[in-house]
C-alpha positions in Angstrom: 53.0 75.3 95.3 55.5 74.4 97.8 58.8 76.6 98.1 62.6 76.3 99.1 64.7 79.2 98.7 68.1 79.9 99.6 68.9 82.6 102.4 72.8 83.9 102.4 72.0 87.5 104.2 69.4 89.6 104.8 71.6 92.6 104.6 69.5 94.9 103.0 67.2 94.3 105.7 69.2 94.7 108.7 71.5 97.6 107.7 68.8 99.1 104.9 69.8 102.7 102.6 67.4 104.4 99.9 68.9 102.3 97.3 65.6 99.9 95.4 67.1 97.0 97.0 67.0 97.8 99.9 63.0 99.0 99.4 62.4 95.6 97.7 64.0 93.3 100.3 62.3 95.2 103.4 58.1 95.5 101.1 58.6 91.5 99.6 61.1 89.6 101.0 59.6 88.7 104.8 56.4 88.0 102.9 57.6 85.4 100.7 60.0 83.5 103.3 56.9 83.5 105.5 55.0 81.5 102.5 57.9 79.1 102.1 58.0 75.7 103.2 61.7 75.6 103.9 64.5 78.1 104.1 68.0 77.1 103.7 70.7 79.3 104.8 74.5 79.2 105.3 74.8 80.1 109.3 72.7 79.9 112.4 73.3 84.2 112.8 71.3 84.1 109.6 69.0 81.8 110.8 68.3 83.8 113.4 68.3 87.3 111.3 65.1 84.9 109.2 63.2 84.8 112.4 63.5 87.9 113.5 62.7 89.9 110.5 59.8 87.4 109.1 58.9 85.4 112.1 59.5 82.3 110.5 59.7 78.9 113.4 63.0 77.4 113.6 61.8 74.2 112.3 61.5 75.4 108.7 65.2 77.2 108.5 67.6 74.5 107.9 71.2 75.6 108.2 73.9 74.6 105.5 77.7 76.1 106.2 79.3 77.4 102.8 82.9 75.6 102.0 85.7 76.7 100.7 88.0 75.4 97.9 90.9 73.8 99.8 92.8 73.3 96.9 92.6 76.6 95.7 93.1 78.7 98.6 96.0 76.6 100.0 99.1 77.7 102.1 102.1 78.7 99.8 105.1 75.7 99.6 108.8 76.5 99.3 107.6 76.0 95.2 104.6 78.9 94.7 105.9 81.5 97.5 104.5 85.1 96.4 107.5 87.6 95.4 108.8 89.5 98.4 108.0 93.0 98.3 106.5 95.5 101.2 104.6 93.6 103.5 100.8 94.2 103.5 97.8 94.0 105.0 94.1 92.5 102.8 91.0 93.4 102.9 88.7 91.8 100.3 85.4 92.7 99.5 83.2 95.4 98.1 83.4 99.0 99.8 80.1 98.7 101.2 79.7 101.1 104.4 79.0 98.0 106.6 82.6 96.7 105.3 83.5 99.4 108.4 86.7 100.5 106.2 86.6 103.8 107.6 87.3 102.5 111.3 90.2 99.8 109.5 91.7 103.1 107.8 91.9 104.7 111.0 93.3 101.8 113.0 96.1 101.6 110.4 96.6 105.2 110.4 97.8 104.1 114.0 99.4 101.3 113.6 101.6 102.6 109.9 103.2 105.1 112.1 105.0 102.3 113.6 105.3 100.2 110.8 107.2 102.7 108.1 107.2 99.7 105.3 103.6 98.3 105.7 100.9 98.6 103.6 97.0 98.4 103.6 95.3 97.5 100.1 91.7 96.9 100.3 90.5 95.3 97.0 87.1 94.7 95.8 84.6 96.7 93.7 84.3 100.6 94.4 80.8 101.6 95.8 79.5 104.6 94.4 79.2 106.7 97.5 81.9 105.2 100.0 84.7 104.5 98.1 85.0 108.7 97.3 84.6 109.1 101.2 87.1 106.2 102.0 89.5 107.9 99.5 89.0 111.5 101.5 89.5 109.7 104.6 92.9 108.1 103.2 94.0 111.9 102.4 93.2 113.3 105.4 95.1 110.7 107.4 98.3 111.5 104.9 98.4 107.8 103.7 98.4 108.0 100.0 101.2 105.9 99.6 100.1 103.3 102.2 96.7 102.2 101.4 95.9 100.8 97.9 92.6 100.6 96.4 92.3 97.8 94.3 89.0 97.5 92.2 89.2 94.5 90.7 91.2 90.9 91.3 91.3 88.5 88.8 90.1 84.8 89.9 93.2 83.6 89.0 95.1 86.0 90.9 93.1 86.7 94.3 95.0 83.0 96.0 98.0 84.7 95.4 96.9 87.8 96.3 95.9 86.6 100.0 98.5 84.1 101.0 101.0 87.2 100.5 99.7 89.4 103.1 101.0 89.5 106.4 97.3 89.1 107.1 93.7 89.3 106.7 91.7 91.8 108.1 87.6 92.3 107.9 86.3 94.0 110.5 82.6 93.9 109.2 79.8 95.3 111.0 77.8 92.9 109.7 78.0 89.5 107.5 76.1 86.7 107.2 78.6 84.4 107.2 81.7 85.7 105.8 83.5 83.2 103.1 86.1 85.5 102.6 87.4 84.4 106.5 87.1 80.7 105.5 89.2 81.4 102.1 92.2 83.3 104.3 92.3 80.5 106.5 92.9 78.1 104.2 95.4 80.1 102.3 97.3 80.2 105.6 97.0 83.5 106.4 95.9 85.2 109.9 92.7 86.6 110.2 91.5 89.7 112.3 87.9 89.5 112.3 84.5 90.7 113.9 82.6 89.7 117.2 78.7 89.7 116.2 77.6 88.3 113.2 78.5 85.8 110.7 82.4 86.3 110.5 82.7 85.1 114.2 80.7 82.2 113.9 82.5 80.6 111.0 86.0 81.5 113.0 85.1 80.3 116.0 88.6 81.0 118.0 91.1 80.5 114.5 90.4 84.3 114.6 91.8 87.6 116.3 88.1 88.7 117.0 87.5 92.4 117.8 84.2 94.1 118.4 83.5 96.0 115.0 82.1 99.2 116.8 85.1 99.9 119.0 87.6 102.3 117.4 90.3 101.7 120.3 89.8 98.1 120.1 90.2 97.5 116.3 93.5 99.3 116.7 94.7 97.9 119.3 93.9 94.0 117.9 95.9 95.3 114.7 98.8 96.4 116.5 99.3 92.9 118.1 98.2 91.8 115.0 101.2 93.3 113.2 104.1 93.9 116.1 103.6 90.2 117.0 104.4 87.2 114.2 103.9 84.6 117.2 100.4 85.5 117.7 100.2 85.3 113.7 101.9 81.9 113.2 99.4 80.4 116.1 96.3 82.0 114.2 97.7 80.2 111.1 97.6 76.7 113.1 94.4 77.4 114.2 92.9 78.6 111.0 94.2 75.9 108.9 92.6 73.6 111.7 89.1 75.4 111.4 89.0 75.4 107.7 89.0 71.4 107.8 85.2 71.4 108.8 84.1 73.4 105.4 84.1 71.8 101.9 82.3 72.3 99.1 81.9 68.9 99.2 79.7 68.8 102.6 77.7 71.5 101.7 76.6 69.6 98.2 75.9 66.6 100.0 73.9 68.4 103.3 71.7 70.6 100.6 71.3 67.1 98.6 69.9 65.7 102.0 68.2 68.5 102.9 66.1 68.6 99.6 65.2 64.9 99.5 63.8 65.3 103.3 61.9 68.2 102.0 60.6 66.2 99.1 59.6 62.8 100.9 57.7 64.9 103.8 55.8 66.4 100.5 55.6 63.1 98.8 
């Protein structure tokens, strides 16, 4: 039997824990991508995470970008603006520990001195062991009432949600590709993301890119980030120009390709 699977991270792999999934990924996973004909995955990081960790040739990963629903995550008109109130900085996503919020916290720690009105709210489902660190952190740095933990965001609400913040920021440690960028950028919002993995790749230069690892750095890209709304309307441009390459659309019709290769080389 001849398989195709589809590959969006091998994070349990690269950055593993003691959780089962982690133990399941790292005992069956290389084993069965090694046994597959094709492998399909979303960036060439990825790609490249496939070889390393199973040893799979090039030649039988087939990269597919993700899109990104234009008309869904589109810049506000003078019609749908988001009510005014304190401005804020976004970070969406679950609290995983390779989400790097403790660094993030810690820049903005630096940077809300500075910035008396701003806000941080980081919204995405709580992870069991992080989020209660994350929340100590937030004490300990004396910003109660600056940083806002949001577990969940409705569908309908999460558009809205990102085209009101001043901007985006993920600093990630690691992703394999990193749709969350794409969907800022098309909602018109600046992005501050990481050098490394997935999240600079899909960026390109639409981004403020920072390396991940380097506390100094992180707070010194969201300082600019914040004190300087000329470098944020130019990351707009550009990130409204990068999104233009993704679509839903493409991807659908590359994976449509890619399947009937696969099936007339089996034929």
């Amino acid at each position: 039997i001849s398989q195709v699977v589809m590959v969006h991270d091998l994070r349990p792999i690269s950055h593993p824990d003691s959780s089962l999934q982690s133990v399941y990924f790292r005992a069956w996973v290389p084993p069965l991508l090694r046994q597959c004909h094709t492998i399909l995955t979303n960036s060439t990081f990825t790609a490249a995470e496939i070889q390393r960790c199973s040893g799979v040739p090039s030649e039988r990963i087939e990269v597919i970008p993700l899109g990104v629903d234009a008309e869904r995550f589109r810049p506000a008109s003078s019609g749908d603006l988001p009510s005014q109130g304190r401005p804020y900085l976004l970070h969406v996503g679950q609290a995983y520990p390779h989400k790097n919020l403790g660094r993030l916290i810690d820049a903005f720690a630096a940077v809300a001195r500075l910035q008396p009105a701003l806000l941080l709210v980081l919204a995405g489902k709580p992870h069991a062991s992080e989020t209660p660190r994350l929340k100590a952190l937030v004490r300990e740095r004396g910003l109660q009432d600056r940083v806002l933990f949001r577990a969940y965001v409705p569908s309908t609400e999460l558009p809205d949600l990102i085209r009101g913040a001043l901007a985006f920021v993920y600093p990630s440690l690691w992703e394999g590709f990193g749709l969350p960028v794409l969907e800022a950028m098309a909602a018109g919002t600046p992005v501050l993301t990481s050098l490394g993995s997935g999240t600079e790749e899909v960026a390109g230069e639409a981004a403020l890119l920072v390396d991940p690892w380097d506390q100094a750095a992180l707070t010194a890209a969201l300082s600019n980030l914040v004190r300087e709304p000329q470098l944020r309307q130019e990351l707009r441009r550009r990130g409204l120009e990068r999104v233009r390459r993704y679509s839903w659309q493409r991807t659908a019709e590359d994976t449509k390709a890619a399947l009937g290769e696969i099936l007339s080389a089996l034929a």
